[in-house]
TORKOL-4160 file (C-alpha; in steps of 0.2 Angstrom, whole numbers, padded with zeros to 4 digits, m for minus):
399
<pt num="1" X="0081" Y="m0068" Z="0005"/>
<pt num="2" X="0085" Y="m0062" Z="m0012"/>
<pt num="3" X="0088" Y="m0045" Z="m0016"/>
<pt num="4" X="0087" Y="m0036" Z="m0032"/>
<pt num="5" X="0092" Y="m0017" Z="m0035"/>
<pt num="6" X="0085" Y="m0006" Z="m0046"/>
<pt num="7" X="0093" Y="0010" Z="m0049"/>
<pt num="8" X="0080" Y="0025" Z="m0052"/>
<pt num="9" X="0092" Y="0039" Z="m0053"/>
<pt num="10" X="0079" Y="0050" Z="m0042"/>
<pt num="11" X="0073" Y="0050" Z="m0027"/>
<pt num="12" X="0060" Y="0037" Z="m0020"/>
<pt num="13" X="0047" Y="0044" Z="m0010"/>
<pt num="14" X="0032" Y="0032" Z="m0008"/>
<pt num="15" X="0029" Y="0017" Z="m0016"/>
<pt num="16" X="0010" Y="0006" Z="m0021"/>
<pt num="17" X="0009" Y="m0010" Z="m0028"/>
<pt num="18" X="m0002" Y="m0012" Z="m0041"/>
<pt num="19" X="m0007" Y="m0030" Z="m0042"/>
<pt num="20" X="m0020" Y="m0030" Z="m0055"/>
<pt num="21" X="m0009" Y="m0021" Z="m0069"/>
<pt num="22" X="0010" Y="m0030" Z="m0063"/>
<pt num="23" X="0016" Y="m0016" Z="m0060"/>
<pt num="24" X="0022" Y="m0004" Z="m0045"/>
<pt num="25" X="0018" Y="0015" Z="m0044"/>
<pt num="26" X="0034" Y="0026" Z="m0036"/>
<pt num="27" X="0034" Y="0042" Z="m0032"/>
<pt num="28" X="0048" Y="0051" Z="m0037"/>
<pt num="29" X="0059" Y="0068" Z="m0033"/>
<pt num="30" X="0075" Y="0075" Z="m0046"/>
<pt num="31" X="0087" Y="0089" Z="m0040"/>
<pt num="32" X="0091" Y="0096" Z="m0054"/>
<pt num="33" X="0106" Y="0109" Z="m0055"/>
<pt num="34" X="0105" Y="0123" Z="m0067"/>
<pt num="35" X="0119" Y="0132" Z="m0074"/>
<pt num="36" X="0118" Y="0148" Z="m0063"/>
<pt num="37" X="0121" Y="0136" Z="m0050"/>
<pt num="38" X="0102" Y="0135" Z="m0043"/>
<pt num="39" X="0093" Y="0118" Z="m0041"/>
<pt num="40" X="0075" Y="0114" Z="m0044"/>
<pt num="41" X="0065" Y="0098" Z="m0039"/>
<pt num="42" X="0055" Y="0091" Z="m0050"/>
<pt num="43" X="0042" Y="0077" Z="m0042"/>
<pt num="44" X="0035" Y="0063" Z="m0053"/>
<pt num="45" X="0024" Y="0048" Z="m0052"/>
<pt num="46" X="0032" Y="0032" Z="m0062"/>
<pt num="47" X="0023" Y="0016" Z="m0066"/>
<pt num="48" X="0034" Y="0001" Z="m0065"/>
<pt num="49" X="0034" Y="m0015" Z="m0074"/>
<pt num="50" X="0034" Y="m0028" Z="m0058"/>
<pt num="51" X="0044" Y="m0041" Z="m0066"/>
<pt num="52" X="0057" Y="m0029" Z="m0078"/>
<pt num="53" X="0055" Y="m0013" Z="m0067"/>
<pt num="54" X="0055" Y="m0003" Z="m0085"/>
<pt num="55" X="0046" Y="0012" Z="m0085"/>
<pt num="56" X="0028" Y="0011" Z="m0092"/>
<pt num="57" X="0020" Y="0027" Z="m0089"/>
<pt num="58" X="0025" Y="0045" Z="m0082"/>
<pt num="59" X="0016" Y="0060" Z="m0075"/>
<pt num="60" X="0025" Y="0074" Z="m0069"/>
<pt num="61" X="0018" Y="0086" Z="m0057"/>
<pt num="62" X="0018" Y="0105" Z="m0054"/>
<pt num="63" X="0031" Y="0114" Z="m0049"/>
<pt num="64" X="0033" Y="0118" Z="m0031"/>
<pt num="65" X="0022" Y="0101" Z="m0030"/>
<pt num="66" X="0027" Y="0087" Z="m0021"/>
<pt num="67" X="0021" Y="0069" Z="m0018"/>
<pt num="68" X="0020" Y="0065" Z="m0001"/>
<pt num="69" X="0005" Y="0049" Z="0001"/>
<pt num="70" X="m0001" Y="0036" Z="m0013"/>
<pt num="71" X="m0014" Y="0023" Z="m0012"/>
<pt num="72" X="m0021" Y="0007" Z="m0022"/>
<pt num="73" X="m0040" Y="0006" Z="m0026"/>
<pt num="74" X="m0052" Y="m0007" Z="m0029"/>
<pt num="75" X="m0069" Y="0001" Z="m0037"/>
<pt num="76" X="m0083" Y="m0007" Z="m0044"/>
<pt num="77" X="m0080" Y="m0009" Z="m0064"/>
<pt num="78" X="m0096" Y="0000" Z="m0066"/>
<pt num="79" X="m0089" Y="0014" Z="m0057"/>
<pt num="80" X="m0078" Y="0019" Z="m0071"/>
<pt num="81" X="m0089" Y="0011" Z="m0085"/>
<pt num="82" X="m0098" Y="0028" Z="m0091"/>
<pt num="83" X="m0080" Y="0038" Z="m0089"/>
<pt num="84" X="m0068" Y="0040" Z="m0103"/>
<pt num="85" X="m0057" Y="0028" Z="m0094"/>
<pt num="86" X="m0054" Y="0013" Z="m0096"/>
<pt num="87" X="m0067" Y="0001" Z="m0087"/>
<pt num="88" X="m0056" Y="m0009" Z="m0077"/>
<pt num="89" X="m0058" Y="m0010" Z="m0057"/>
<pt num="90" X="m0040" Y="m0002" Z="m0054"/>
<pt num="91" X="m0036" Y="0017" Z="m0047"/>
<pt num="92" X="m0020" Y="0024" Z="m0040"/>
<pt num="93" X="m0022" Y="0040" Z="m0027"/>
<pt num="94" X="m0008" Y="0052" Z="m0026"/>
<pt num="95" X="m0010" Y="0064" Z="m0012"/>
<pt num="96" X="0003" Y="0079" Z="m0015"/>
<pt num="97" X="0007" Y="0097" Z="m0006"/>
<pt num="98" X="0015" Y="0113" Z="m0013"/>
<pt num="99" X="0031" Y="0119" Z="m0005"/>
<pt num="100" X="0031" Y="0135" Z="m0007"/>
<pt num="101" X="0046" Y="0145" Z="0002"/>
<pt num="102" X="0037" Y="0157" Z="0010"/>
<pt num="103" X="0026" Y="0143" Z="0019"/>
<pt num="104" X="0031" Y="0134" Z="0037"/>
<pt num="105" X="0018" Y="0122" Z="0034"/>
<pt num="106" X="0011" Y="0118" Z="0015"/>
<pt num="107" X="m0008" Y="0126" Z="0014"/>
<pt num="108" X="m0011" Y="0118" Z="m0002"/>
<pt num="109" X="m0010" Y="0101" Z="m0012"/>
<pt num="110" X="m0022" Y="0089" Z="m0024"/>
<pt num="111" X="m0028" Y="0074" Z="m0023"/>
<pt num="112" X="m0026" Y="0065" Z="m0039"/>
<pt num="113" X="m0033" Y="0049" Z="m0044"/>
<pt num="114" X="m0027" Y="0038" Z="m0059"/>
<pt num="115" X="m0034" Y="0026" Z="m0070"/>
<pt num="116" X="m0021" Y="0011" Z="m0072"/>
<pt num="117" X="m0030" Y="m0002" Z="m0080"/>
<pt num="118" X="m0019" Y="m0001" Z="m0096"/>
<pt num="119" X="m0004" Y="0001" Z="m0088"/>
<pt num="120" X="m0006" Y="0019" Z="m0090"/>
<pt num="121" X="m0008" Y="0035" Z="m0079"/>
<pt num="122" X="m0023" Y="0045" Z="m0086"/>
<pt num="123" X="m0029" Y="0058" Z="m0071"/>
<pt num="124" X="m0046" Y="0053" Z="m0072"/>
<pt num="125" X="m0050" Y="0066" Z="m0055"/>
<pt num="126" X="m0041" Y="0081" Z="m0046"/>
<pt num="127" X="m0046" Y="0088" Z="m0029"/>
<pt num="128" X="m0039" Y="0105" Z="m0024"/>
<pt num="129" X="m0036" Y="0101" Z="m0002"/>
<pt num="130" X="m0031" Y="0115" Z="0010"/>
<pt num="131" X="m0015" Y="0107" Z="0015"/>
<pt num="132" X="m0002" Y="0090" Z="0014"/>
<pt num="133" X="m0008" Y="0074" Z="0012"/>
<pt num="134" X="0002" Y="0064" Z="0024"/>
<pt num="135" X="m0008" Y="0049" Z="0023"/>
<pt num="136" X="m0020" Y="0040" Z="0013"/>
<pt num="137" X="m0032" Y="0025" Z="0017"/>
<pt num="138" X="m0049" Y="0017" Z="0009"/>
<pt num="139" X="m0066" Y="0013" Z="0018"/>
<pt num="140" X="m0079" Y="0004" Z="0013"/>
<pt num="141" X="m0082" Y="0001" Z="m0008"/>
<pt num="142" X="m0080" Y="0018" Z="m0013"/>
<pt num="143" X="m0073" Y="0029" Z="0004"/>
<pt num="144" X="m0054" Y="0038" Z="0004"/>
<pt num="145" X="m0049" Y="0046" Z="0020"/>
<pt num="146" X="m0034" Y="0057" Z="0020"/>
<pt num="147" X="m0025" Y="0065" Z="0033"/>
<pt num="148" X="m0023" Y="0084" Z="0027"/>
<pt num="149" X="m0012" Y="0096" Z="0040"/>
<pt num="150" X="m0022" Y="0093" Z="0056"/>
<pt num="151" X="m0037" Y="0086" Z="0049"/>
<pt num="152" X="m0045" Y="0070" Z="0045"/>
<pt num="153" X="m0055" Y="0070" Z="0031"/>
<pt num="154" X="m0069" Y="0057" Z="0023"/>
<pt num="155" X="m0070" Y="0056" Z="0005"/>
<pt num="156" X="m0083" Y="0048" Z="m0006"/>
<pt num="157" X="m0079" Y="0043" Z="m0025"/>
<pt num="158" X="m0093" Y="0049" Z="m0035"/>
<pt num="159" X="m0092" Y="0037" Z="m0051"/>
<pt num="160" X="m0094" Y="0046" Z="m0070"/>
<pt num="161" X="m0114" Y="0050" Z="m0074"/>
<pt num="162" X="m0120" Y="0057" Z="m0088"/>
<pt num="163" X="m0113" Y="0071" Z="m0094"/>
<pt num="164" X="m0101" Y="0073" Z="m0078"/>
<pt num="165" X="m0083" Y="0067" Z="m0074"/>
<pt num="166" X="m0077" Y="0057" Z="m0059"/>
<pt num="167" X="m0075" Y="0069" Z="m0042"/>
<pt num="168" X="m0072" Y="0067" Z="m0025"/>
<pt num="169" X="m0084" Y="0073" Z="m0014"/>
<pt num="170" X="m0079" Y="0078" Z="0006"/>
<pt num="171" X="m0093" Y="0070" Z="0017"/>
<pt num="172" X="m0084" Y="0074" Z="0034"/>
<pt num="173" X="m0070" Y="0081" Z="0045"/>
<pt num="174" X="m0062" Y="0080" Z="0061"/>
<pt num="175" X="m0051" Y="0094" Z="0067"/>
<pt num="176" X="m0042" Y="0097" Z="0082"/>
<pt num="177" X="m0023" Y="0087" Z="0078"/>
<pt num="178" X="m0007" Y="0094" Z="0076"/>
<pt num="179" X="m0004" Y="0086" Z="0060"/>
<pt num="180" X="m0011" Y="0066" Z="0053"/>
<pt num="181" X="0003" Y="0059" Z="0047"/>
<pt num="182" X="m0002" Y="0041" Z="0051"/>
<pt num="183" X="m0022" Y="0032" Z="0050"/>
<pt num="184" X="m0027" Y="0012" Z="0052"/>
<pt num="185" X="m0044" Y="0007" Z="0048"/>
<pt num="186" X="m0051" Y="m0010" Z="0053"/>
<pt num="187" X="m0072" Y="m0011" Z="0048"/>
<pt num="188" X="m0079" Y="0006" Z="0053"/>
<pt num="189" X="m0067" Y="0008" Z="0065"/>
<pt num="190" X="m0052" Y="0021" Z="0063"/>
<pt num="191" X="m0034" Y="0024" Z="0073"/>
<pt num="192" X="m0026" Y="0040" Z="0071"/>
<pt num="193" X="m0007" Y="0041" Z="0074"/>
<pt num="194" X="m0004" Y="0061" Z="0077"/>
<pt num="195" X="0011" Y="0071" Z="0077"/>
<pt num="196" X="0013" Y="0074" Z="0096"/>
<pt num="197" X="m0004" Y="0070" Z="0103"/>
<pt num="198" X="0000" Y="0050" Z="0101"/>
<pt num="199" X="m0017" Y="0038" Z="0098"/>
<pt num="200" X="m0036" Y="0041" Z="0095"/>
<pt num="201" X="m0051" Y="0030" Z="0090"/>
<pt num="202" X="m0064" Y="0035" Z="0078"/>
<pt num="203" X="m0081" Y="0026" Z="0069"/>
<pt num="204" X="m0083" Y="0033" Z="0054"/>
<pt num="205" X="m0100" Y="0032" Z="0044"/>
<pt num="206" X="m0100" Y="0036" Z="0027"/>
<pt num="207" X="m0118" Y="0036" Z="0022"/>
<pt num="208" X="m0121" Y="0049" Z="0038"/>
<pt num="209" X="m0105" Y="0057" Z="0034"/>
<pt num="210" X="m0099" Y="0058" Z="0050"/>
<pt num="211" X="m0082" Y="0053" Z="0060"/>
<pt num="212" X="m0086" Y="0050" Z="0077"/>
<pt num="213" X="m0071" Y="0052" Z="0092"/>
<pt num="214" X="m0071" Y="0036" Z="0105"/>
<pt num="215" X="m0058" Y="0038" Z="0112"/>
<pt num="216" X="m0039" Y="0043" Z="0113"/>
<pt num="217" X="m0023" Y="0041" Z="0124"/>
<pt num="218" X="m0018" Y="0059" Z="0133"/>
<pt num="219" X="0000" Y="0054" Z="0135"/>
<pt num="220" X="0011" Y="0066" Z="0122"/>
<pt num="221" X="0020" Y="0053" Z="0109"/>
<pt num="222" X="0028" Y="0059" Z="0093"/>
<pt num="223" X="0020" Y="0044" Z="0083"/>
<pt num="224" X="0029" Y="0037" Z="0068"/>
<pt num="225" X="0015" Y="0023" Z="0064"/>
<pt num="226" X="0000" Y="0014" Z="0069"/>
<pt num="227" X="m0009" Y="m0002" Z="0069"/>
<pt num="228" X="m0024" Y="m0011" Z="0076"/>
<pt num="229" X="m0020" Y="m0027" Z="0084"/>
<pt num="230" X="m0039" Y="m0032" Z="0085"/>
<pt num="231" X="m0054" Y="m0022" Z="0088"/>
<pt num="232" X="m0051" Y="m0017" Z="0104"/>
<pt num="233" X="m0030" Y="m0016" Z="0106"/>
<pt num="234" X="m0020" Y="m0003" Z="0096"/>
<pt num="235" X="0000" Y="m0003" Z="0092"/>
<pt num="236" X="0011" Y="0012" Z="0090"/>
<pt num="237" X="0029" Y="0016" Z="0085"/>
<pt num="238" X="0036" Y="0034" Z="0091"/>
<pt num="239" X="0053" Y="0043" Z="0088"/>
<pt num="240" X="0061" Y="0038" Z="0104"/>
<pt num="241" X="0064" Y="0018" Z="0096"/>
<pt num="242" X="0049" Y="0012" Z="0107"/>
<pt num="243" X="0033" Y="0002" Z="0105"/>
<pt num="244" X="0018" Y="0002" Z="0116"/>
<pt num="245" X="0001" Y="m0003" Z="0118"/>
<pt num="246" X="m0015" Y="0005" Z="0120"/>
<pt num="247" X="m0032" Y="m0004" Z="0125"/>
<pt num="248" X="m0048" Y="0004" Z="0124"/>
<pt num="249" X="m0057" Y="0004" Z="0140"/>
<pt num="250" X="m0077" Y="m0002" Z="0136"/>
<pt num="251" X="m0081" Y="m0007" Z="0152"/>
<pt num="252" X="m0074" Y="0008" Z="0161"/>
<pt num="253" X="m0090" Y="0015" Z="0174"/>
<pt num="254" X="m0088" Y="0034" Z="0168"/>
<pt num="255" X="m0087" Y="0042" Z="0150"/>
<pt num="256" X="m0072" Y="0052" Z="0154"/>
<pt num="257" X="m0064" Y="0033" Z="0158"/>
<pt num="258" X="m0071" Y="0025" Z="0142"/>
<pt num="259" X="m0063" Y="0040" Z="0132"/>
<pt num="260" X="m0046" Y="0037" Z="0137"/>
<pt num="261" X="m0036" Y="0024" Z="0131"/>
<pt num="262" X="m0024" Y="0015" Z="0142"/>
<pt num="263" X="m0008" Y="0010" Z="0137"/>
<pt num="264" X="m0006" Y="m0010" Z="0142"/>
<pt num="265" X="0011" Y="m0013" Z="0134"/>
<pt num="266" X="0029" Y="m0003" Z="0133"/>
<pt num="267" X="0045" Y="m0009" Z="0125"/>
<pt num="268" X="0061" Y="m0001" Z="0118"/>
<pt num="269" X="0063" Y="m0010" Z="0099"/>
<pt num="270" X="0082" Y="0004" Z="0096"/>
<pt num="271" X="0073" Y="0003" Z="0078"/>
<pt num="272" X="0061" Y="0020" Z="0071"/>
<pt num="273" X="0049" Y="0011" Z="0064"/>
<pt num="274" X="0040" Y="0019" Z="0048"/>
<pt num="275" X="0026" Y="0006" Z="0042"/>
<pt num="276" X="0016" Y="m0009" Z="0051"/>
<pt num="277" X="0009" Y="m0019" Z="0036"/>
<pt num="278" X="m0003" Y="m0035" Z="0041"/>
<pt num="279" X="0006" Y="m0052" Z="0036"/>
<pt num="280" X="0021" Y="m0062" Z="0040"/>
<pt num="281" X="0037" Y="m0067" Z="0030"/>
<pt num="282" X="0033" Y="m0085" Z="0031"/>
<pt num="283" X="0018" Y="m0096" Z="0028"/>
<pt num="284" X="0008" Y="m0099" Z="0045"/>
<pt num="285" X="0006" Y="m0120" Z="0045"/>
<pt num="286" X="m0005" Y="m0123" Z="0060"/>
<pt num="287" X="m0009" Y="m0139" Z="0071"/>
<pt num="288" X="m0027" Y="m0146" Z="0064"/>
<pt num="289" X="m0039" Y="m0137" Z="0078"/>
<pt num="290" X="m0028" Y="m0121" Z="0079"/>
<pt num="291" X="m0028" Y="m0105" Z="0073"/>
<pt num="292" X="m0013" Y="m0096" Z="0064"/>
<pt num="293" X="m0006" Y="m0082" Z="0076"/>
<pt num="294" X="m0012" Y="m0065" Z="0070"/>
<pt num="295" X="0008" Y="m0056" Z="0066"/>
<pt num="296" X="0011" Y="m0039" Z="0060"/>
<pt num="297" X="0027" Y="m0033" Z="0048"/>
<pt num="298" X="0035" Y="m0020" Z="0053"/>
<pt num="299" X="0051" Y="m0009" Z="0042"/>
<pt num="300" X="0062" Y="0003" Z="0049"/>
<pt num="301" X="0070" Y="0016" Z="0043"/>
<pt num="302" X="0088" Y="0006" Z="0044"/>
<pt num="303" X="0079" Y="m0008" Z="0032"/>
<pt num="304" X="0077" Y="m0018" Z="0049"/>
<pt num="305" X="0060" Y="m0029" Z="0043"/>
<pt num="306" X="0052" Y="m0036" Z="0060"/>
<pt num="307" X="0037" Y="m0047" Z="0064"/>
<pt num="308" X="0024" Y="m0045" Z="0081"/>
<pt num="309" X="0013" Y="m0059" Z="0085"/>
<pt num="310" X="0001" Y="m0058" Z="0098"/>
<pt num="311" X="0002" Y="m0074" Z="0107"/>
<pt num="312" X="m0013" Y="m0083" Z="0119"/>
<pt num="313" X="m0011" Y="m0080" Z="0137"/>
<pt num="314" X="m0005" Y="m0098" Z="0141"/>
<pt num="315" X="0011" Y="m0094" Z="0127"/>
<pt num="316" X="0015" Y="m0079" Z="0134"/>
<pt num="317" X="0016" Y="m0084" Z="0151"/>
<pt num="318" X="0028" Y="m0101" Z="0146"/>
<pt num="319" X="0039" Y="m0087" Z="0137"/>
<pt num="320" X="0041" Y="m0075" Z="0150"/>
<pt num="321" X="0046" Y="m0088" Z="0161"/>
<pt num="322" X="0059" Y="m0089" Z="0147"/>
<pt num="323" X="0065" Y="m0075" Z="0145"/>
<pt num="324" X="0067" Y="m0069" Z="0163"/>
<pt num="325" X="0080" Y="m0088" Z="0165"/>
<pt num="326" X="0086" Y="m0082" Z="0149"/>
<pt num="327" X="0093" Y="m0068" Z="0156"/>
<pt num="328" X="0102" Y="m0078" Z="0171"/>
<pt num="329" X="0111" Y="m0088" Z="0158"/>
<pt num="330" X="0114" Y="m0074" Z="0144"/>
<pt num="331" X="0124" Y="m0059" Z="0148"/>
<pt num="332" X="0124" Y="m0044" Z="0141"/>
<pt num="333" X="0140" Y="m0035" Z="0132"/>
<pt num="334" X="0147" Y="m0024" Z="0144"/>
<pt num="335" X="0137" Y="m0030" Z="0157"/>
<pt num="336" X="0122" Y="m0019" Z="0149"/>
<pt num="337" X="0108" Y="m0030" Z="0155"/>
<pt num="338" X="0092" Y="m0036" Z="0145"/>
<pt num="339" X="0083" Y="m0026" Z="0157"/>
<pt num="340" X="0089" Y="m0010" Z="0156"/>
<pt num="341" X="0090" Y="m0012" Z="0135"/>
<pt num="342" X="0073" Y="m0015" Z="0134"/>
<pt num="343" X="0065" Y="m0002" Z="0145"/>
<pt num="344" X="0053" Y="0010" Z="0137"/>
<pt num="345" X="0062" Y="0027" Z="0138"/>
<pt num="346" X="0058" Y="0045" Z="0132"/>
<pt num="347" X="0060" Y="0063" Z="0136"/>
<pt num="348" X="0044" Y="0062" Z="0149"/>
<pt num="349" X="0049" Y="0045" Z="0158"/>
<pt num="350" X="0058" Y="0028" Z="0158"/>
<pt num="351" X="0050" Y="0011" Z="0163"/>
<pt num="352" X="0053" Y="m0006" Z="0165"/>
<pt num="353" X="0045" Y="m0015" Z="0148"/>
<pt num="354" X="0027" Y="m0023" Z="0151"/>
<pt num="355" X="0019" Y="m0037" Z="0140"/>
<pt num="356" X="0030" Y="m0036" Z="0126"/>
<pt num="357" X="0043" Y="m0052" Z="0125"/>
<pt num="358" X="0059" Y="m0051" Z="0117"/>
<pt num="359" X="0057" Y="m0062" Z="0100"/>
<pt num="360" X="0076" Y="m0062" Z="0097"/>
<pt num="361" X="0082" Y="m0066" Z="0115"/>
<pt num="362" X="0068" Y="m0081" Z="0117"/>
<pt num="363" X="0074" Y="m0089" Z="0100"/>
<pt num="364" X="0093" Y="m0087" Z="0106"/>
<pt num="365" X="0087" Y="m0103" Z="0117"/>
<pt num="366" X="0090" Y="m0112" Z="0100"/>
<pt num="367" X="0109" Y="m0108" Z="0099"/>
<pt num="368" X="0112" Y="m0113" Z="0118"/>
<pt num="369" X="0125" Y="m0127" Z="0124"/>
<pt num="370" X="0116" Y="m0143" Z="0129"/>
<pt num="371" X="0119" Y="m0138" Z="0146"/>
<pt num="372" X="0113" Y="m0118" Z="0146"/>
<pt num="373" X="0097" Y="m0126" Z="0138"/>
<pt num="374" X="0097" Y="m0138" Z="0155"/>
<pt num="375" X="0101" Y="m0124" Z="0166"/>
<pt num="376" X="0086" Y="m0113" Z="0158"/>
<pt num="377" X="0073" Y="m0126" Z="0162"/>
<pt num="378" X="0079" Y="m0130" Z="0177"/>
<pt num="379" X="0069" Y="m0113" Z="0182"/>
<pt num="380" X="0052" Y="m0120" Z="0172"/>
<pt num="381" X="0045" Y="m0135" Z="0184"/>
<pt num="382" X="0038" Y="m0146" Z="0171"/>
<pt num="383" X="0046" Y="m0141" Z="0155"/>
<pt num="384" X="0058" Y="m0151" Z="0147"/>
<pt num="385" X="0075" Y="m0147" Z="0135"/>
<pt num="386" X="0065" Y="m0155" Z="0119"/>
<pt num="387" X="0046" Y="m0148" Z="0124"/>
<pt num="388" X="0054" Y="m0131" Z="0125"/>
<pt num="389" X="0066" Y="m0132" Z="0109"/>
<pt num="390" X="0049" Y="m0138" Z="0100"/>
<pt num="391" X="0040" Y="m0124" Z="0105"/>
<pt num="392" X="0051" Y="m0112" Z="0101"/>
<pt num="393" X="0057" Y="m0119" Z="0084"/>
<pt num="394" X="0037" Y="m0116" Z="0079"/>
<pt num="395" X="0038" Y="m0099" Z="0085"/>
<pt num="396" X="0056" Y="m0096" Z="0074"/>
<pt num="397" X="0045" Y="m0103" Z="0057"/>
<pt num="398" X="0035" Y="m0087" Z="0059"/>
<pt num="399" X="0050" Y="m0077" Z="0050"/>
């Protein structure tokens, strides 16, 4: 891959890509130092040229204020038609908190939305929130939910009318977390990563206005991101370098049954994963009658880039034949096992890893002597040197 650096002299915070205006919104803090010796932050949004990287547009924010969530949206172009802006289909959300001193936790911050449709930053809305905004996401044409302090909040973006100016109007809330710092939405569907009280499931209805709890998973994770695997399977990252599954049980007999979610899948990555985005680093080709496999990125806060795919039944049970004569033929470094390595482990327990194969240690197959290969399909009746080397060689193009 081909890297690029761009010095910014200040501190990234968050960063959005806005594709319709070539440009990329970063959030941005500068210490500065005065000369009694004290130092003061200063927190500002910069648009980017994509291409150049030359700074097209600034806003500054308050002091005290700091940018902690931002967010790309797509509007109708009628929806800014009647406003002073500009009516291109193109807003930027920045979701900010004041830290104030004497605060533990920030009881204030804004939610201010841009108009970027001339590669500009005109502040076209500002709502005044009772907290951080840790995370935003959009629902629907015109929905913006935002996690702020230990709530989850439903937005609607009321569009210019005459004689009015953009707003955003609050249509729900759930309470009850420790603090949202992390939300996925898939349709109606949303999955909140918490602080310390791990997974939960919600439908959202934003004509009714209501968010709707289905479900959640009692354990106790300290979450550092979330993803929905499909509608009914969920993914999280927590601070102890593990992954794991949860399923939602829709079939269960008993409410209390269908309310919990049941955690399917544990791994140890050794990586704290900060982000889960849908794509792949690679162009899926698929054989004609076949579907792409569904893959996740992941990033990490040692600039490890990751993929997941979720593989048919018949593929994962090939690989974990794999990787279990893999681990007969490859030994660890110190006689550390694969085993032990990849066991999901935390303050509250350790346990072996479940439904969760080792992409790295399958596609070392690839690197094996003529006659490791041999020795690890003597272990799979059925399966030959050149079948196997095929198969994992189309796996290996994913990345």
């Amino acid at each position: 891959m081909h890297i690029r650096s761009v010095y910014l002299n200040e501190q990234p915070r968050r960063i959005a890509h806005l594709e319709h205006v070539h440009s990329f919104a970063v959030l941005t803090m500068l210490v500065e130092q005065s000369a009694d010796g004290d130092e003061r932050e200063r927190n500002f949004v910069r648009l980017l040229d994509e291409t150049t990287f030359e700074r097209t547009a600034t806003f500054e924010l308050m002091a005290n204020e700091a940018a902690t969530s931002t967010l790309t949206l797509r509007v109708p172009p009628e929806q800014l038609a009647s406003s002073s802006a500009s009516s291109a289909p193109t807003l930027l959300v920045v979701g900010t908190a004041f830290a104030r001193p004497d605060e533990p936790e920030p009881t204030a911050g804004r939610l201010l939305v841009f108009d970027v449709s001339e590669r500009t930053l005109e502040l076209v809305c500002e709502h005044r929130v009772k907290g951080a905004t840790y995370t935003l996401e959009s629902i629907g044409s015109n929905g913006l939910l935002a996690g702020v302090n230990n709530k989850l909040q439903l937005y609607e973006w009321q569009p210019s009318a005459a004689g009015s100016t953009p707003s955003l109007r609050l249509r729900a809330e759930h309470c009850g977390h420790i603090l949202v710092l992390y939300v996925a939405v898939r349709g109606d569907f949303l999955l909140v990563g918490d602080l310390m009280k791990s997974l939960s499931l919600y439908r959202c209805d934003l004509v009714a206005g209501t968010i709707e709890e289905l479900a959640r998973d009692y354990n106790s994770h300290w979450m550092t991101s979330v993803a929905f695997l499909d509608d009914d399977t969920y993914l999280g990252a927590e601070n102890s370098h593990n992954l794991f599954v949860a399923r939602k049980n829709a079939d269960a007999a008993t409410d209390d049954d269908r309310g919990r979610l049941e955690v399917v899948g544990e791994f140890h990555l050794g990586e704290f994963v900060n982000r889960f985005r849908r794509g792949s680093l690679a162009m899926q080709v698929a054989e004609v009658g076949t579907a792409p496999l569904p893959t996740l990125l992941f990033g990490t806060v040692n600039g490890v880039l990751g993929l997941i795919a979720s593989l048919p039944q018949e593929d994962y049970n090939l690989l974990l034949k794999v990787q279990q004569q893999l681990t007969k033929v490859i030994k660890g470094v110190g006689g550390f096992t694969h085993k032990d390595w990849r066991a999901f482990s935390n303050d509250r327990k350790t346990c072996d890893a479940t439904h969760v194969l080792d992409g790295d240690l399958i596609e070392s197959f690839l690197s094996l002597t003529s006659a490791q290969m041999t020795q690890v399909c003597d272990g799979l009746p059925g399966t030959t040197v050149e079948e196997l080397t095929k198969r994992i060689e189309d796996l290996a193009r994913l990345h």
